[in-house]
Structures are given as structure tokens and as C-alpha cells.
C-alpha positions as CSV (number, residue, x, y, z in Angstrom):
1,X,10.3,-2.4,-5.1
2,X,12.6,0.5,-5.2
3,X,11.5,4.0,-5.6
4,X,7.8,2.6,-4.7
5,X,9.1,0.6,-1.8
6,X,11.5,4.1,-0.7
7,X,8.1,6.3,-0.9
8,X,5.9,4.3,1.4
9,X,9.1,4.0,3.8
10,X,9.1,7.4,4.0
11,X,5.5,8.0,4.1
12,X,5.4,5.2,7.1
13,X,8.0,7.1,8.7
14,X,6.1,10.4,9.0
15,X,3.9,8.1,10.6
16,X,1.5,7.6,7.1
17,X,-0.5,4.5,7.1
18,X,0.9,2.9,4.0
19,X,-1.4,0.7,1.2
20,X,1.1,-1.2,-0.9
21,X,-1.1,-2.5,-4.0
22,X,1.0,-4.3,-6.1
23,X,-0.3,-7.6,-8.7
24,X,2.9,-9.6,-7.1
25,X,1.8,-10.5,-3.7
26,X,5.2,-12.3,-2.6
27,X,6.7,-8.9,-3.0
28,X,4.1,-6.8,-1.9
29,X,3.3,-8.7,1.8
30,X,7.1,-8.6,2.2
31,X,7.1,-4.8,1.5
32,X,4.1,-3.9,3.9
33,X,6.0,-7.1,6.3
34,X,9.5,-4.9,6.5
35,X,7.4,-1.2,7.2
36,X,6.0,-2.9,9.7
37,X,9.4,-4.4,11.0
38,X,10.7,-0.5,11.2
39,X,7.4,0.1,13.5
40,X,5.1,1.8,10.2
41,X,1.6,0.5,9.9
42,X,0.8,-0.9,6.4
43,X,-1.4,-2.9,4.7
44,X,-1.5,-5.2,1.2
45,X,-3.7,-5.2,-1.3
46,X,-2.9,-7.4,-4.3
47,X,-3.9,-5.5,-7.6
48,X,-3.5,-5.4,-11.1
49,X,-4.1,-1.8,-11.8
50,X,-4.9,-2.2,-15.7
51,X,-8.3,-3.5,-14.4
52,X,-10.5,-0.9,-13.7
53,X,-12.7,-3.1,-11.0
54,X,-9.8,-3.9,-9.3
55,X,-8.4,-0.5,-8.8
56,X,-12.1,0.5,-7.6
57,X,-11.7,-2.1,-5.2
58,X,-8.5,-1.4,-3.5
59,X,-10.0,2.4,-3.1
60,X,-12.5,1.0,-1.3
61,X,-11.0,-1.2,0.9
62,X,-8.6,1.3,1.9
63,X,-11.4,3.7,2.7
64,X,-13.0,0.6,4.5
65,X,-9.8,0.3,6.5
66,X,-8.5,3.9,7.5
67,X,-11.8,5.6,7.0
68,X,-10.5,7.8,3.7
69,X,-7.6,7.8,1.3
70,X,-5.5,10.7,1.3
71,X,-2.4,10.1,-1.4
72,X,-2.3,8.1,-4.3
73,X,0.9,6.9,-6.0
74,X,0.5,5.0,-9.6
């Protein structure tokens, strides 16, 4: 949602590929739904990031995915 939502547009833009990690996943499928509407590439991972496991495991699985993580937003 809003300035988080506006950042990985942009990022998707410059041709990024955008991880939106967010504990709501309604929201957070719909924001990696509409990059990919506007021809980005992204992908959801639902997490609460005040858990310490769960933040490990959305590091990995974006390194799992794209190979490496570049830029992190929190």
C-alpha cells in the first residue's frame, strides 16, 4: 500500500524484479497481481517481519527464486 506499493512500481519499472512481503496476503497478491498487469515481474511472500524466522525465510526464498537479493525496503 502506498509509498511501499509506489517503490516497487517503480523498481518494476526499471525493470527490478519486485518481492512484496507483506503479513496481509489479500493485499500483497493484489500488489505483486497489478506490477504484473503493468508488464513488471513480481512475486509474494506473506510475512510478518516482527518474527525473526520468518524474515530469514523470505531472504531465502527470494535468493531461491532470483539467485540473490539486491535491495531491501523495511
Amino acid at each position: 500500500m502506498g509509498m511501499g506499493l509506489a517503490t516497487a512500481k517503480l523498481f518494476a519499472e526499471a525493470k527490478a524484479k519486485v518481492v512484496i512481503a507483506d503479513f496481509n496476503e489479500e493485499k500483497g497478491k493484489a500488489a505483486a497481481s497489478e506490477i504484473e498487469a503493468d508488464g513488471g515481474e513480481a512475486y509474494f511472500i506473506k510475512v510478518d517481519i516482527s518474527k525473526s524466522d520468518q524474515v530469514q525465510n523470505m531472504v531465502a526464498k527470494t535468493v531461491e527464486k532470483y539467485g540473490r537479493l539486491d535491495v531491501g525496503s523495511y
